[in-house]
C-alpha positions as CSV (number, residue, x, y, z in Angstrom):
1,X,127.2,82.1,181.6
2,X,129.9,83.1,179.3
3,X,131.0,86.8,179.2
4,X,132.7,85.7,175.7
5,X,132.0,87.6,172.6
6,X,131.0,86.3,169.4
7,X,133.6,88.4,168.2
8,X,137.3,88.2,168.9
9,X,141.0,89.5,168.8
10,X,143.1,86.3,168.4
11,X,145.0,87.2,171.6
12,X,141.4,87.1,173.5
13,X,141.2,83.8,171.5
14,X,144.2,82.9,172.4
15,X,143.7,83.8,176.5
16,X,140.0,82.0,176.3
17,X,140.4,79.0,173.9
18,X,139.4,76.4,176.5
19,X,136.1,78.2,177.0
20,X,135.6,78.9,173.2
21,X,135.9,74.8,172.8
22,X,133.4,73.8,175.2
23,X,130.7,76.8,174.1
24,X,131.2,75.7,170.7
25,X,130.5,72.3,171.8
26,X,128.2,72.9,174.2
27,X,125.8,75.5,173.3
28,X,126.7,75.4,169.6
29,X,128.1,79.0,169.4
30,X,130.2,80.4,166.8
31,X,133.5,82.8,167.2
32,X,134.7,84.8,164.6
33,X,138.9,85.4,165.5
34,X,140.2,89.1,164.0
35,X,143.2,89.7,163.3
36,X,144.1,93.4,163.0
37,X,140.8,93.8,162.5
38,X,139.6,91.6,159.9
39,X,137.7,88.2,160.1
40,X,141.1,85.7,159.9
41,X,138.8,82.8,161.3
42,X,135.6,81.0,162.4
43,X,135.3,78.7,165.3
44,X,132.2,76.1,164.9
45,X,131.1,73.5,165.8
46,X,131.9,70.3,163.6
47,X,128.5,69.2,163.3
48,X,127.2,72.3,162.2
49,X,129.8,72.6,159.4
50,X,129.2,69.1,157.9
51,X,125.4,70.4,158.1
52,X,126.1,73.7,156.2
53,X,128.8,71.3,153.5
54,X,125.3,68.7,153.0
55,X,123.2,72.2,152.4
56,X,125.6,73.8,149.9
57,X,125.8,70.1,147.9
58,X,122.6,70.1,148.2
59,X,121.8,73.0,146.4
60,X,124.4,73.4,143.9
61,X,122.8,70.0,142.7
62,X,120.1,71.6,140.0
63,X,118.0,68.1,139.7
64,X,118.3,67.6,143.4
65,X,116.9,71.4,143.7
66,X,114.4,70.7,141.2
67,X,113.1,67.3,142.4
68,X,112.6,68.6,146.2
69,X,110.5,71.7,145.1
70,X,108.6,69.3,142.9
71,X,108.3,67.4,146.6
72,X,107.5,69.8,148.0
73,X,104.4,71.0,145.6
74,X,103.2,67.5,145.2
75,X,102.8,67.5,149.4
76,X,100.7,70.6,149.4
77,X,98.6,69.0,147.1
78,X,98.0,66.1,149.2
79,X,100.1,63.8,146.5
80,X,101.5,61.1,149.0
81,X,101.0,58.5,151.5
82,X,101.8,57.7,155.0
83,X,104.2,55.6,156.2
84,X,101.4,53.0,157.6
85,X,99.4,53.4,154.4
86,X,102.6,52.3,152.4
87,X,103.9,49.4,154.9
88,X,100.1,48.3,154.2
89,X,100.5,48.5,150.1
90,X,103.7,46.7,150.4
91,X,102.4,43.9,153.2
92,X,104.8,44.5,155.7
93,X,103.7,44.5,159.2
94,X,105.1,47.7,161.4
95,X,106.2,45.1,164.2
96,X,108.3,43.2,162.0
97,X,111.0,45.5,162.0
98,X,111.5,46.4,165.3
């Protein structure tokens, strides 16, 4: 188990960058680098960033905003079908794709 901080000096960084890599990697932690004291820089993990960039498109998109709460309202009123419900509308047998 790591003995890393979330939090570090960039000359800890520095010392401890191999470990950072593989925790980031690994156990999809985070590291914040200061640099006399201030935030300078955030280690993460590239899969999470690309998931936080398609989250902030996401919802600077107003329609997009829009049309999933009206989604979402439409579900809690029952308003849709399942999956074997619509292959069944559309005549397409499940095993056919496979």
């Amino acid at each position: 188990m790591s003995t890393l901080s979330s939090t570090l000096p960039a000359s800890e960084a520095r010392k401890n960058f191999y470990t950072m890599l593989d925790e980031v990697n690994t156990k999809l932690k985070s590291f914040s680098i200061t640099l006399h004291g201030k935030v300078k820089a955030i280690v993460i993990n590239p899969d999470e960033l690309e998931s936080w960039r398609e989250t902030l498109d996401i919802m600077s998109n107003k329609k997009l905003v829009k049309e999933l709460k009206q989604s979402q309202a439409e579900i809690k009123r029952g308003e849709f079908i399942t999956e074997e419900e619509l292959f069944k509308d559309l005549g397409i047998d499940k095993k056919d794709l496979d």
